[in-house]
N, C-alpha and C positions, 0 to 999 in steps of 0.2 A: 636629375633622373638617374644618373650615374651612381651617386649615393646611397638610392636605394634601392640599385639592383646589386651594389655591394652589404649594402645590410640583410639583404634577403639570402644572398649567398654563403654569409656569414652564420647567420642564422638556421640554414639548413648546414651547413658543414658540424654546427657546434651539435646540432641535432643528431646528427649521423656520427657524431665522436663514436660512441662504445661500440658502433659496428665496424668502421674503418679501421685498417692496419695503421701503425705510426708512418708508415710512407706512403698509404693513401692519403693519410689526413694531410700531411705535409704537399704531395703532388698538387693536390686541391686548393690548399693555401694559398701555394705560389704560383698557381694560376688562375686561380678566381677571385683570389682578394690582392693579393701583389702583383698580378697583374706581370707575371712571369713570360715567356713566351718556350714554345716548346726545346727548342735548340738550347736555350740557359739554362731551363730542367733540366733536359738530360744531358746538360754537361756536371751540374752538380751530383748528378745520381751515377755518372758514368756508365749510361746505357744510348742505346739508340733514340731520335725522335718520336720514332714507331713506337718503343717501347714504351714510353711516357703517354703515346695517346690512348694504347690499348688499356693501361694502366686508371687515367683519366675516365676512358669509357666503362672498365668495371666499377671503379669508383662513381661515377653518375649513377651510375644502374641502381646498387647498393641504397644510394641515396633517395633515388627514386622511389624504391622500393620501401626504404622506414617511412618516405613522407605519406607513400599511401596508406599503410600501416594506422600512420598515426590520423589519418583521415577515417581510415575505417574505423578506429579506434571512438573517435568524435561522434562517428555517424553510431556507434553501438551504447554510445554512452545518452547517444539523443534518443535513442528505442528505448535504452532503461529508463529513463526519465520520463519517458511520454508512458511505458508501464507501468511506473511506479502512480503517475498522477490517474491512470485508468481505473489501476488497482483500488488508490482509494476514492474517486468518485464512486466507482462501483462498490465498496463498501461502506458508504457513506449512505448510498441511496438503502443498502439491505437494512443497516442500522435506524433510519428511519422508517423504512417500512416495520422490524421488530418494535421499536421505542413508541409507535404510534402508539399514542394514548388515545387517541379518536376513538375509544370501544365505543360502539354504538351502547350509550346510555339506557336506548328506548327499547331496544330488543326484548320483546316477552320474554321472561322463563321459560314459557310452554313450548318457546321457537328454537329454545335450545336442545340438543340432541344430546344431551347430558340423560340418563334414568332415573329421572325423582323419583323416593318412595313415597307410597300414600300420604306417609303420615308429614312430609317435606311439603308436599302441597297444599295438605290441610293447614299446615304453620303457615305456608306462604297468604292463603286466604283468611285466616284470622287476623293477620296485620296489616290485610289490606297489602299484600307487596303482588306487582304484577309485571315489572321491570328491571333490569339491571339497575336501572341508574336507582329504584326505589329501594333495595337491597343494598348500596353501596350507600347511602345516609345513613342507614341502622348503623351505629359503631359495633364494631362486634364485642365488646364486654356488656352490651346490653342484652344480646342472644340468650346468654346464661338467667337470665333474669326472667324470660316467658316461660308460661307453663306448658309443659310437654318436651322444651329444648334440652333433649339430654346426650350422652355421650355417642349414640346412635348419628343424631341429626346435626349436630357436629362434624363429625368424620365425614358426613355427606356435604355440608355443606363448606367445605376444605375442600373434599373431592370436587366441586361443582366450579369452586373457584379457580383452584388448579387447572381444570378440564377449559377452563374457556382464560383462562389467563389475563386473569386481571385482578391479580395479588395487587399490584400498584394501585388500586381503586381503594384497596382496605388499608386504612392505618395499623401500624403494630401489628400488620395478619401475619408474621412470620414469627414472634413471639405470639402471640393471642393461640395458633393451633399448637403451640407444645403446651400450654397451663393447661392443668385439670378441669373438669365442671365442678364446683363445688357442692 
């Protein structure tokens, strides 16, 4: 038991080094780990008994005072950590909610709050499209190939896509809106 109330000792003296004076460190030495007694200290230091205790008690104090330090220190290091893992659950959950691909496939067009022109819904009823998910089969280098799909209906239907976001549904849509209609 003795031994490891000398290694604990040791171990907060070594701790408390770069705040103790070379004659605190030393006082503390030779009474806590050499096991000194007051009277042989301050006969090597040539001061009074008293003088060694008061000594002794600023020096405890000191020490006291880095070990809470270094507790507090521990206890802010455990906040950071427990923020850092909050942080990214809570950005883990936003990133899934943004990355959700779940777009409701079956969503009418008509349910969208997008402004189709006439002539977008008249396209949409010529192929039969009534649905997102029925729109996102179409490849889009096939668009250019119905009649009526021109540079107009295009741009709207960029717009529509954008507007409700789900470029990820279309292959190549981020090349496919810069090429011309031919």
């Amino acid at each position: 038991m003795k031994d490891v109330i000398t290694r604990t000792n040791r171990f907060y003296i070594e701790m408390s080094r770069k705040v103790l004076s070379e004659k605190e460190y030393d006082v503390l030495q030779k009474l806590l780990i050499e096991k000194m007694t007051l009277q042989e200290v301050s006969a090597i230091y040539g001061v009074t008994g008293e003088n060694v205790r008061q000594i002794y008690e600023r020096t405890y104090k000191k020490v006291k005072s880095v070990t809470q330090l270094l507790a507090e220190i521990d206890d802010y290091k455990h906040k950071l950590e427990q923020l850092k893992y909050d942080f990214k659950c809570e950005t883990q959950q936003i990133k899934k909610r943004k990355n959700k691909t779940e777009t409701d496939l079956y969503k009418t067009l008509y349910a969208s709050h997008f402004p189709f022109s006439k002539r977008m819904y008249s396209m949409f009823e010529v192929l039969d499209i009534h649905t997102i998910g029925q729109l996102c089969e179409i490849p889009l280098t096939d668009f250019h190939r119905f009649r009526g799909f021109k540079e107009q209906c295009k741009k709207e239907l960029i717009a529509f896509i954008e507007f409700e976001n789900i470029e990820h549904l279309f292959e190549g849509f981020s090349v496919w809106k810069t090429l011309p209609i031919e």
